[in-house]
C-alpha positions as MATLAB code, in Angstrom:
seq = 'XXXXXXXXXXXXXXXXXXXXXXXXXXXXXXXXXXXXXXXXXXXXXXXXXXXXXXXXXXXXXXXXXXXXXXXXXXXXXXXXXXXXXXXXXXXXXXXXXXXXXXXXXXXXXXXXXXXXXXXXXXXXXXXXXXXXXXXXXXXXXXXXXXXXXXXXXXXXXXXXXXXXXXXXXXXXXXXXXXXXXXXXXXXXXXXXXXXXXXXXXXXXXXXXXXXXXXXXXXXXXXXXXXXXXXXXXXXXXXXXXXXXXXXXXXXXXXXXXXXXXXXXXXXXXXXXXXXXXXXXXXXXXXXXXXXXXXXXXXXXXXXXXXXXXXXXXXXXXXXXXXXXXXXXXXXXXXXXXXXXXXXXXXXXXXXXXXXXXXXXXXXXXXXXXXXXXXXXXXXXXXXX';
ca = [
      97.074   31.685   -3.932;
      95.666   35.153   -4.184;
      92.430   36.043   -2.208;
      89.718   35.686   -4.837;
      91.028   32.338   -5.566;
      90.720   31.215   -2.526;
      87.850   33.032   -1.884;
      86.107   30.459   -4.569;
      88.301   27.835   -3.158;
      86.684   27.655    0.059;
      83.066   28.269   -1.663;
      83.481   24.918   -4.243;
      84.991   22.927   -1.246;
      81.711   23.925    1.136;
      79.593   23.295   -1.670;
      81.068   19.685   -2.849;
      80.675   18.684    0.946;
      77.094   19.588    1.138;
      76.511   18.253   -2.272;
      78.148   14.795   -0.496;
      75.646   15.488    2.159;
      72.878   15.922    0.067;
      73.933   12.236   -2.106;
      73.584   10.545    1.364;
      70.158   12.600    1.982;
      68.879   11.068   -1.094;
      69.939    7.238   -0.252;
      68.069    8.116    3.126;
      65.140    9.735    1.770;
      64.667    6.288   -0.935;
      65.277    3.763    1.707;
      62.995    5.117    3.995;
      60.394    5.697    1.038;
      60.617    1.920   -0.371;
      60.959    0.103    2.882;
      57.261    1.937    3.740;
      53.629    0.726    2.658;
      52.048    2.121   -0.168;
      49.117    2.856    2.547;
      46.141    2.204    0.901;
      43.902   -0.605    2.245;
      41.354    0.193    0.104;
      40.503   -2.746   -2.337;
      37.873   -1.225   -4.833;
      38.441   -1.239   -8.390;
      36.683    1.010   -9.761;
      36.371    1.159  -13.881;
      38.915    3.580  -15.240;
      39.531    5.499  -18.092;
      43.592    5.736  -19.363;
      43.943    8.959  -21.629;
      47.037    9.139  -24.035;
      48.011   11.953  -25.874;
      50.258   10.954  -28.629;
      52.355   13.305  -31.087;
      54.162   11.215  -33.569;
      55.177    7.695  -33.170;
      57.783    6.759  -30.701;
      60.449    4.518  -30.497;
      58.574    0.822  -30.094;
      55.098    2.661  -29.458;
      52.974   -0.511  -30.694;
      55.266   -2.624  -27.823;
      54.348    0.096  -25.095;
      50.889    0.747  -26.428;
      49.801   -3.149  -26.209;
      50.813   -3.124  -22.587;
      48.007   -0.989  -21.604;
      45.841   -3.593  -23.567;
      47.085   -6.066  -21.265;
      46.772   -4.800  -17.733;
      45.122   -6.997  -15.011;
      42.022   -4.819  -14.348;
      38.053   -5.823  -14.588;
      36.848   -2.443  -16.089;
      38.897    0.295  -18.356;
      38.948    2.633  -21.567;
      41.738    3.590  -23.624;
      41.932    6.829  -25.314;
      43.789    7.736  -27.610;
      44.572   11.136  -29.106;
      46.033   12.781  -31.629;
      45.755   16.674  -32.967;
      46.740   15.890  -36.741;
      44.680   13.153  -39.221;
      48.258   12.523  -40.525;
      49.763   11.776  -37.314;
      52.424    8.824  -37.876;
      50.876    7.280  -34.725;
      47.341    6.677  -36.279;
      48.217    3.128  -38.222;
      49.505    1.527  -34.837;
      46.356    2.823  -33.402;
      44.348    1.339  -35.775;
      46.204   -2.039  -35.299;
      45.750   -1.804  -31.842;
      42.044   -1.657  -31.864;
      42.274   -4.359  -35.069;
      44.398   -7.276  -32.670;
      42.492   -6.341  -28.903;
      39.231   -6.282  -30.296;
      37.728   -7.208  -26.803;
      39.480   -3.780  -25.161;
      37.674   -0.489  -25.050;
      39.527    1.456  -27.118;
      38.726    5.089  -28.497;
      40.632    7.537  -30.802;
      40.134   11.364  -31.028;
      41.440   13.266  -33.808;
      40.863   17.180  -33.108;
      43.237   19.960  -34.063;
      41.116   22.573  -31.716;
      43.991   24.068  -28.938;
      42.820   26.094  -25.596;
      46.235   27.134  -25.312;
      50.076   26.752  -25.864;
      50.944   23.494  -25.032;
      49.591   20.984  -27.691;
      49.788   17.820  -25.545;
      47.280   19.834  -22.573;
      45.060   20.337  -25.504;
      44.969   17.117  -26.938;
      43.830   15.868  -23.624;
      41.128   18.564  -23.373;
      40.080   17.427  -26.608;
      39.739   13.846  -25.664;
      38.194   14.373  -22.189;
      34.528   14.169  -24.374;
      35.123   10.590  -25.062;
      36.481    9.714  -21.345;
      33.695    7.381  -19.788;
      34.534    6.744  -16.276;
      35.502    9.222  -13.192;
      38.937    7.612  -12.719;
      41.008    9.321  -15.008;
      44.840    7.867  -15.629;
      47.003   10.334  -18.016;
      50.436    8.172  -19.172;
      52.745    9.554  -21.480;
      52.727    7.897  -24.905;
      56.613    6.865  -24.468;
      55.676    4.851  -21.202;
      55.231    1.084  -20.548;
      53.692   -0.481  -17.951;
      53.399   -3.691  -15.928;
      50.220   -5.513  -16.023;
      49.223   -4.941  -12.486;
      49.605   -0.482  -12.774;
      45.931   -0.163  -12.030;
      45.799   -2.693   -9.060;
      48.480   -0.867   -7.607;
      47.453    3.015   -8.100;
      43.811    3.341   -8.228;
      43.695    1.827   -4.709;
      45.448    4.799   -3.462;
      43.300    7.229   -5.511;
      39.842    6.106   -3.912;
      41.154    7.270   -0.643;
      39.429   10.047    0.557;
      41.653   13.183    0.364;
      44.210   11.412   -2.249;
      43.602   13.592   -5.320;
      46.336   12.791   -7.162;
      49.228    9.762   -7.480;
      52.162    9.662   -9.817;
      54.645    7.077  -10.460;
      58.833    6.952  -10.516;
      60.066    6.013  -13.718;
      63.703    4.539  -15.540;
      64.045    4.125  -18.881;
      64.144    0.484  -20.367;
      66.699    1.125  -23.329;
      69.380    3.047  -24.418;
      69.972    2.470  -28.043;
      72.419    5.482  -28.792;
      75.075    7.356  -26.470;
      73.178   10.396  -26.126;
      69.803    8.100  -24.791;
      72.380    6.360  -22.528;
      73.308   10.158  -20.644;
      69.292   10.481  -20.820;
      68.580    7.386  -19.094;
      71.000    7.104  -16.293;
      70.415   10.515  -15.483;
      66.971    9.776  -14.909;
      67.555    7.031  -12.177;
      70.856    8.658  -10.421;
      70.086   12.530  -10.614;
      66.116   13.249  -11.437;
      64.433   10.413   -9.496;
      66.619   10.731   -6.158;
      65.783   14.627   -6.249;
      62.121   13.443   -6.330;
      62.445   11.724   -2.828;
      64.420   14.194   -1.281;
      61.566   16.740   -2.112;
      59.070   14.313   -1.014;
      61.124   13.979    2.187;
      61.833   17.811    2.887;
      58.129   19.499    1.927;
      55.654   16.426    0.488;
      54.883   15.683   -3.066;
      53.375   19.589   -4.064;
      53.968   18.079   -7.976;
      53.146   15.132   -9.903;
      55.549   13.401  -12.852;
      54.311   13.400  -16.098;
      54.792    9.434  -16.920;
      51.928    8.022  -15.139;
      49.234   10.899  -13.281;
      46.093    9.230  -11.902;
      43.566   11.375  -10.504;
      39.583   11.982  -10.672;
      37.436   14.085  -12.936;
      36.039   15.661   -9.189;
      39.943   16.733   -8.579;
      40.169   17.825  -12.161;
      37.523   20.139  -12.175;
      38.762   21.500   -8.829;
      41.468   22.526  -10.501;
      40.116   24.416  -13.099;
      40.200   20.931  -15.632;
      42.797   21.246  -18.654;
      42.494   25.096  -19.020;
      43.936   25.712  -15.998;
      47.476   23.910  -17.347;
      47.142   24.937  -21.217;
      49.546   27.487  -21.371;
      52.708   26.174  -18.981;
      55.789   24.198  -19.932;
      55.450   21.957  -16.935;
      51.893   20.954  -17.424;
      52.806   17.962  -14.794;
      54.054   19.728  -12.191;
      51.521   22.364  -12.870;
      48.972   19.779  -12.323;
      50.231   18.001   -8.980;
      51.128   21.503   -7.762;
      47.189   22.897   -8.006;
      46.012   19.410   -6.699;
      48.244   19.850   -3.307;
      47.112   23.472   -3.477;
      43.555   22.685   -3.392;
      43.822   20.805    0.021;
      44.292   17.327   -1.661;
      46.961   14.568   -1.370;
      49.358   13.667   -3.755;
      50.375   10.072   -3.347;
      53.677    8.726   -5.289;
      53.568    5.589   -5.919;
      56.455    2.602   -5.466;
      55.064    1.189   -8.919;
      58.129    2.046  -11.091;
      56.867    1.934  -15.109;
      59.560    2.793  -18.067;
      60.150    5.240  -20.710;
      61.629    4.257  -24.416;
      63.938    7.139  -25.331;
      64.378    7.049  -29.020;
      67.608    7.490  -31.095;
      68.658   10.541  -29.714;
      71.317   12.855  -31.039;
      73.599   14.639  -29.059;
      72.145   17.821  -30.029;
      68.631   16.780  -29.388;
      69.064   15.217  -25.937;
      70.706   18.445  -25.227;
      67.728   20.257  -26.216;
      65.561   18.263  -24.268;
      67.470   18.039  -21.128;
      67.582   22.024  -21.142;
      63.763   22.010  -21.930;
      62.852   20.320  -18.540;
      65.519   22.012  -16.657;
      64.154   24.996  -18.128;
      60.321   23.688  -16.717;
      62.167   23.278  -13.336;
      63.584   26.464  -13.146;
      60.338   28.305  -14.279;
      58.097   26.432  -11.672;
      60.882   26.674   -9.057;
      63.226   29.391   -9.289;
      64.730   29.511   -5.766;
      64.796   25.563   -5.399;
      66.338   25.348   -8.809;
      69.326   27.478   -7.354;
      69.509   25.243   -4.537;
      70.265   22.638   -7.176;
      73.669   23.515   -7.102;
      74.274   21.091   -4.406;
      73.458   18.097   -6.400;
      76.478   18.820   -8.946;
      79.234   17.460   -6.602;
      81.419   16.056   -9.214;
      81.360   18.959  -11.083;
      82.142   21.614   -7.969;
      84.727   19.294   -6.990;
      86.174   19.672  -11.133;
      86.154   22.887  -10.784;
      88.069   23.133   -7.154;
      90.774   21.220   -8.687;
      91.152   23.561  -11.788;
      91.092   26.511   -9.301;
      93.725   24.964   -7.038;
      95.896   23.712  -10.121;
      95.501   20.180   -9.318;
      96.883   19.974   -5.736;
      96.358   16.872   -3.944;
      93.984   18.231   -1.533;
      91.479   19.158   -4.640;
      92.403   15.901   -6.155;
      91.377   13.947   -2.945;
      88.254   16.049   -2.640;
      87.143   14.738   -6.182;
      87.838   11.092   -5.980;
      85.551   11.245   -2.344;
      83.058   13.469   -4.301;
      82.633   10.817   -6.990;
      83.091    7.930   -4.647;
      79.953    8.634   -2.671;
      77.766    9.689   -5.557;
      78.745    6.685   -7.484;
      78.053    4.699   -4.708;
      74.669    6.509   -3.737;
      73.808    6.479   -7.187;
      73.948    2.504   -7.523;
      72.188    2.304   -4.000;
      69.262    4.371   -5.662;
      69.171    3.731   -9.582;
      70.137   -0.247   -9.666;
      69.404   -1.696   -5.824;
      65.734    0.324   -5.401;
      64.877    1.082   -8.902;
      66.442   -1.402  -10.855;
      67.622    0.093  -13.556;
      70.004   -2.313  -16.025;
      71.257    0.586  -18.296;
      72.448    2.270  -15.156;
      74.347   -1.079  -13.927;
      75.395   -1.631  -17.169;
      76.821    2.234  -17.300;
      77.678    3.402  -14.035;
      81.462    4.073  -14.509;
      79.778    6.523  -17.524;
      78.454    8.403  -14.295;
      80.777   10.978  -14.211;
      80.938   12.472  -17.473;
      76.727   12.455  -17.443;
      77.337   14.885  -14.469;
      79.724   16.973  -16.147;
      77.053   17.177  -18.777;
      74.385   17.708  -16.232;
      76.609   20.754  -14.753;
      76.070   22.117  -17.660;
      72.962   21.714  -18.552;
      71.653   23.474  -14.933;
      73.789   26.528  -16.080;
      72.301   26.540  -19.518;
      68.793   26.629  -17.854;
      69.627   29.617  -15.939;
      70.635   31.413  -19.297;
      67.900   30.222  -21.702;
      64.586   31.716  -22.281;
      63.766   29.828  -25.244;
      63.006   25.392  -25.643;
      62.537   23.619  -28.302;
      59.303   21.243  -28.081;
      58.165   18.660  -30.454;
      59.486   20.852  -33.732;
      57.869   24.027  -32.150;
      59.879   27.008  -30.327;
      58.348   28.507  -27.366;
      59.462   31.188  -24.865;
      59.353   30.449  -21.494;
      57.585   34.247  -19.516;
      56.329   34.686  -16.112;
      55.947   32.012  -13.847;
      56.290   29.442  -16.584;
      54.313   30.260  -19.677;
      55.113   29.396  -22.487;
      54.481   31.260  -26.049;
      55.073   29.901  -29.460;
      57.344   32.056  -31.528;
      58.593   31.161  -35.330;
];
C-alpha cells in the first residue's frame, strides 16, 4: 500500500476505535442517567399553561392532540395556534374544544411574524392568551402520557431550574423512509443527548416537550430573542443555561408521529437539523465524526481492498453499536420500531454518514414548504 493510503488507513482505523469508545460512552452516560432520581422533591402543582404551535395537520394530530386533554393535572390551558385561517389543523381544533368541553382550551389565529422562523412567531403570537406563569411549549407532532405534568413541573418550581426538556422516540413508522427517521432518533440523536449531558450539562433544550416560566422567558429576551434561528430549541435551552439557570432533562420519555415520509423528504429534514446542529455547534459538530463508526469502518475496508483485518474491524464496529444501540433505544427507552428494526441499523448509519457530510456542504434547508439560508451563527433568511 502506498503512503497516502495508509496514511488514511491508520486515520479511519483510530477513528472507528474511538467511535467504539464513544458507543460504550453513551451506554454509560444513559445508565448512569436513568438509574438516578429525577431530583425534585418538590410536590406543588402549580396551574399551567401548554402552548402549541401547529402548521398543518399531522399524521394522527386529533389522537396526539386529545392526549393533552387527558393529562392527570388539577389546573391547565391549552393553546393552540395557528398563523393561517385556512390552516388544515383548524377543524380538529374545533372538534377538540367541541368533545372536551370541560378543558380550557384557546385558539389564536394571527399571521403577524417578529422574525424568520414562523413556528417562534406563532408562539409570540399566542403568548397574549397564555394565563398562567408555567409555560409548557410541545411540538404539535408529540404525544404524551397522562402523568407529563406531574412529572416535569415538579422539577421546574425548583429554585434555579429554568428550564426542563424531555427525550423522545417515535411511536410509528408507517413508510421506510419514517422507519430510518425513527430509529435514528433512539440509537444516534438521543444517546448523543446524554453523552453531552454527561461531558458539559444540558446548555440546550429539545424541541418536543420545553417547560419553563414566563420569569425565565423574559430573562431571555421572550420569543424575540429566538425569532430569527433555525434551532429555536436549542437556542432557547442555550440562553436559559447562559443566564445562570438550570436546565433539567427529564426521564419522562413522550413520542413523535412521523408522517408518510418520502425518501426525498426525510432526507431534507434530516439535513435540516443536522444543518441546526452544525450552525449552533460548529466545532462539536466536527467532533461528530466519532459517532459514524460503521461508516469509518466502510470506508477502511474500501481503502484496504477488503483485507481481513478491515473486514474484522467492521463486523466489531457494528457489533458494539448494534449492541449499544439496543442497550439505549429498546432496554432504556423502549422503543418497539427500533426492536422491531435493529438489523436495519446499519444501512440508517450509512445514511446518517451521509447526511453529517451533507450538513457540512449545505447552506440552504428546506422548512415547512419555505427555503431559508442558514448565515452567521445560525440565522436563518427566507429566500424564493
Amino acid at each position: 500500500m502506498s503512503p497516502i493510503p495508509s496514511v488514511i488507513s491508520f486515520l479511519l482505523v483510530g477513528l472507528t476505535i474511538t467511535a467504539m469508545l464513544y458507543y460504550l460512552l453513551s451506554l454509560w452516560a444513559a445508565v448512569r442517567f436513568f438509574r438516578q432520581p429525577d431530583g425534585s422533591t418538590n410536590s406543588a402543582l402549580q396551574p399551567v399553561t401548554i402552548m402549541v404551535p401547529l402548521c398543518g395537520a399531522d399524521l394522527g394530530a386529533y389522537e396526539s392532540y386529545a392526549t393533552l386533554c387527558r393529562l392527570d393535572y388539577p389546573d391547565y390551558q391549552i393553546v393552540f395556534g395557528v398563523s393561517d385561517s385556512r390552516d388544515s389543523s383548524l377543524p380538529i381544533i374545533n372538534r377538540l374544544i367541541a368533545e372536551f368541553p370541560g378543558r380550557d382550551i384557546a385558539l389564536v389565529v394571527r399571521p403577524d411574524l417578529i422574525g424568520q422562523n414562523l413556528k417562534i412567531s406563532n408562539l409570540h403570537n399566542m403568548l397574549a392568551r397564555v394565563k398562567h406563569d408555567l409555560i409548557v411549549i410541545i411540538d404539535s407532532d408529540v404525544r404524551v402520557r397522562e402523568d407529563l405534568l406531574r412529572k416535569i413541573i415538579p422539577m421546574l418550581t425548583e429554585e434555579r431550574v429554568g428550564l426542563v426538556t424531555c427525550l423522545y422516540r417515535a411511536l410509528k413508522a408507517p413508510t421506510l423512509p419514517a422507519v430510518v427517521e425513527a430509529i435514528g432518533i433512539t440509537s444516534e440523536l438521543q444517546p448523543n443527548v446524554l453523552v453531552a449531558r454527561t461531558l458539559e450539562g444540558m446548555r440546550f433544550a429539545l424541541g418536543a416537550v420545553m417547560a419553563t416560566t414566563r420569569r425565565t422567558l423574559n430573562a431571555v429576551g421572550g420569543f424575540p430573542a429566538l425569532a430569527d434561528y433555525l434551532a429555536d430549541d436549542y437556542i432557547l435551552g442555550n440562553l436559559v443555561w447562559k443566564s445562570g439557570y438550570e436546565v433539567r432533562l427529564s426521564k419522562t420519555v413522550v413520542e413523535t408521529t412521523p408522517g408518510h415520509f418520502s425518501f426525498r423528504a426525510m432526507m431534507k429534514h434530516q439535513i435540516r437539523l443536522a444543518r441546526g446542529i452544525r450552525a449552533c455547534r460548529p466545532w462539536s459538530y466536527l467532533g461528530l465524526v466519532v459517532t459514524h463508526g460503521t461508516a469509518l469502518a466502510s470506508l477502511n475496508i474500501l481503502i484496504n481492498q477488503g483485507s481481513w483485518s478491515s473486514l474484522r474491524l467492521l463486523v466489531l464496529a457494528v457489533s458494539i453499536r448494534m449492541a449499544t444501540a439496543w442497550q439505549i433505544g429498546v432496554r432504556r427507552l423502549e422503543d418497539r420500531i427500533l426492536r422491531r428494526y435493529i438489523w436495519f441499523l446499519p444501512i440508517r448509519d450509512l445514511l446518517g454518514f451521509a447526511t453529517w457530510c451533507s450538513a457540512l456542504l449545505v447552506r440552504r434547508v428546506e422548512w415547512r414548504g419555505k427555503r431559508f439560508r442558514i448565515g452567521k451563527e445560525g440565522k436563518i433568511v427566507r429566500v424564493e
